[in-house]
ZADRENMAR-343478 format. One record per residue: residue in three letters; x, y, z of N, C-alpha, C in turn. Coordinates in steps of 0.2 Angstrom, whole numbers, plus 2048, in hexadecimal, padded with zeros to 3 digits. Layout:
BEGIN
alaXYZXYZXYZ...
% end
This chain:
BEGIN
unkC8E7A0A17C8A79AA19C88796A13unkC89790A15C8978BA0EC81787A0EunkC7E787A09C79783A0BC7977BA09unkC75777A0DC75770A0DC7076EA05unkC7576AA02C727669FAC707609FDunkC6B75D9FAC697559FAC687549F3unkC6A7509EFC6874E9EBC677439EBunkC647429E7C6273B9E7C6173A9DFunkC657339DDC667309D9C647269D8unkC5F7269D6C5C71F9D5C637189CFunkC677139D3C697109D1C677099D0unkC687059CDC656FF9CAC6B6FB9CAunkC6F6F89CFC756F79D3C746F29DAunkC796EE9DBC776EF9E3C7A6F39E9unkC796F39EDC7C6F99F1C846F89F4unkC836EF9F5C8E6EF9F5C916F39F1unkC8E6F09E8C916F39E3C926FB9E3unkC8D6FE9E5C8C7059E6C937079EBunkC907049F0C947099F7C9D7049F5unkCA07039F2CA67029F0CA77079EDunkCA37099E7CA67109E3CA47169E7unkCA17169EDCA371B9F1CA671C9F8unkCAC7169F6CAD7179FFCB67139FFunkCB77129F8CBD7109F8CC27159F5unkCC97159F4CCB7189EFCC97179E7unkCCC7119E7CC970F9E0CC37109DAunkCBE70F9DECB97109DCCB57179DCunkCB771A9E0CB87219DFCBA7249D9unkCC27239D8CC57259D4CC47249CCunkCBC7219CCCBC71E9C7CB47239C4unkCB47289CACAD72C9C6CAE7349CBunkCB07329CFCB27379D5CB773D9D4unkCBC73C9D4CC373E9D2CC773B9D0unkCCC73F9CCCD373B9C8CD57379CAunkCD67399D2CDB7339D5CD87349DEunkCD972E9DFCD872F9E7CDD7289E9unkCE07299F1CE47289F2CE27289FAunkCE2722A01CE1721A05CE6722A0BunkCE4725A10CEB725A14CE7725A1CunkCE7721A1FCE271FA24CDB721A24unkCD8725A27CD4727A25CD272DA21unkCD972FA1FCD7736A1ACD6733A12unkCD1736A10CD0735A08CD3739A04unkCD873A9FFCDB73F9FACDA73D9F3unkCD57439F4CD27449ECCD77499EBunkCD87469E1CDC74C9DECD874D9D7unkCD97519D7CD57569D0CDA75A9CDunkCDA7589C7CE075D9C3CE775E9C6unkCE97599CBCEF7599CECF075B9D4unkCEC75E9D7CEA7629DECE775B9E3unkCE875C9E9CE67579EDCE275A9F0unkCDB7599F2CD77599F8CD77569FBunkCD7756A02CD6751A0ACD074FA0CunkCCD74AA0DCC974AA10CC6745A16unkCC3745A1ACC5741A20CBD73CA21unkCBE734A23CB8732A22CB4732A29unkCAF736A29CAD737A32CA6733A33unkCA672FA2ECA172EA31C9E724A29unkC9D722A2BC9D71AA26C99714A2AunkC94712A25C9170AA29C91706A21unkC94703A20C956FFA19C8D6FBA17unkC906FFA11C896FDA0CC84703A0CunkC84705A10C7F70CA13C83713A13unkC84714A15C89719A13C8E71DA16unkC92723A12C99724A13C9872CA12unkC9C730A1AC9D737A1ACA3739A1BunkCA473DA17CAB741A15CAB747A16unkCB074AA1BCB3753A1ECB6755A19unkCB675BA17CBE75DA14CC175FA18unkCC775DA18CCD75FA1FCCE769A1EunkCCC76CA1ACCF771A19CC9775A1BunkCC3773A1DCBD777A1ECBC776A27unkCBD77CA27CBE77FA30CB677BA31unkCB177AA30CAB77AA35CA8773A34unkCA6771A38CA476BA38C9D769A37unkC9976EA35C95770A32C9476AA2AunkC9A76BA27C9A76AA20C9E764A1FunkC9B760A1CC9D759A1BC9A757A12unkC9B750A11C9674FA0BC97749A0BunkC90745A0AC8F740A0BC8B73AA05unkC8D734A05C8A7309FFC8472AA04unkC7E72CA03C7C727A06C77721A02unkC7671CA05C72718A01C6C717A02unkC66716A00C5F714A01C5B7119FDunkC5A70AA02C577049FEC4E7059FFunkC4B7049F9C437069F9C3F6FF9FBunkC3D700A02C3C6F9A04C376F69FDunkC316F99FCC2C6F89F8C2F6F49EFunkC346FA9EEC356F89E6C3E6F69E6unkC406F49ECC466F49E9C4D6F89E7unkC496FD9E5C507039E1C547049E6unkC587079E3C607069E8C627109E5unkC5F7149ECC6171C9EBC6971D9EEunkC6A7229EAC727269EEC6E72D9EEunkC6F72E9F4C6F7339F8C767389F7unkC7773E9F5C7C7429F8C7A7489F9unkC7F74BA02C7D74FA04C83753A03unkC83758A03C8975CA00C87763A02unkC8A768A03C8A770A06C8E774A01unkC8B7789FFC8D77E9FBC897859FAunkC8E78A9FAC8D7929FAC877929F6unkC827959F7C7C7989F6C7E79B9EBunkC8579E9EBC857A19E4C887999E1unkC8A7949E3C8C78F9E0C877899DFunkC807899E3C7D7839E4C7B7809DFunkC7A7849D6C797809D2C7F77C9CFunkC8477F9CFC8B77D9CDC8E7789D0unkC8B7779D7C8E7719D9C8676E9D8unkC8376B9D9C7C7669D6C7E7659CFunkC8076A9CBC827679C3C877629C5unkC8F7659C7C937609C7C927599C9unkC8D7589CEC8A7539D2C8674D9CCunkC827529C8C7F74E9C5C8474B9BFunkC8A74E9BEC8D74C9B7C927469BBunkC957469C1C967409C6C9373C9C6unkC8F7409C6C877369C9C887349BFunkC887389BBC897369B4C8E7309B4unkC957339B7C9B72F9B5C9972A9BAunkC967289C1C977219C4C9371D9C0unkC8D71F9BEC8671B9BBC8C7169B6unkC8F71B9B3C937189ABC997149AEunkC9C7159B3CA17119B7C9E70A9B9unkC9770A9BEC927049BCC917029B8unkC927039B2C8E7029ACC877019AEunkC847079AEC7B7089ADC7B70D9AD
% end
């Protein structure tokens, strides 16, 4: 049984420029993984030479963008980039929801955070 992660990371961005780097291949591929590669609706992220599938089930531009792994039986488990604008101040949040085995949750929240590293620096900020 996988548990659900939220993590939130505060950008100083706009949100178009935001939701390009997560909802194209390109921009992806610029913090995300090695390489990504489009094929109607499936996403293929490749790491180390290996492809992963991904299928986009769910998208309202600018706001945000849900992604299945083709390889995971239950529909349960998805992971998601979302965006939120603070009416009051401004800020521009990325939300990611993400699911992972109870002995891996901090290993994946690390990887997440050194990610959110490389797009910040992708942005440059």
């Amino acid at each position: 049984m996988k548990e659900k992660i939220e993590l939130e990371y505060t950008f100083h961005t706009s949100p178009k420029v935001l939701f390009s780097r997560l909802s194209t291949p390109s921009g992806l591929s610029e913090w995300f993984a090695d390489d990504v590669n489009i094929h109607n609706d499936y996403f293929i992220f490749i790491w180390d030479d290996l492809p992963y599938e991904a299928k986009i089930v769910g998208k309202k531009e600018n706001k945000y963008i849900r992604f299945k792994w083709v390889k995971d039986d239950s529909d349960k488990y998805f992971f998601e980039f979302r965006i939120n604008i603070d009416e009051l101040t401004g800020d521009v949040a990325l939300i990611i929801t993400d699911f992972a085995d109870k002995n891996e949750k901090k290993d994946v929240i690390e990887l997440w955070n050194t990610q959110i590293t490389e797009l910040k620096r992708a942005l440059g900020i």
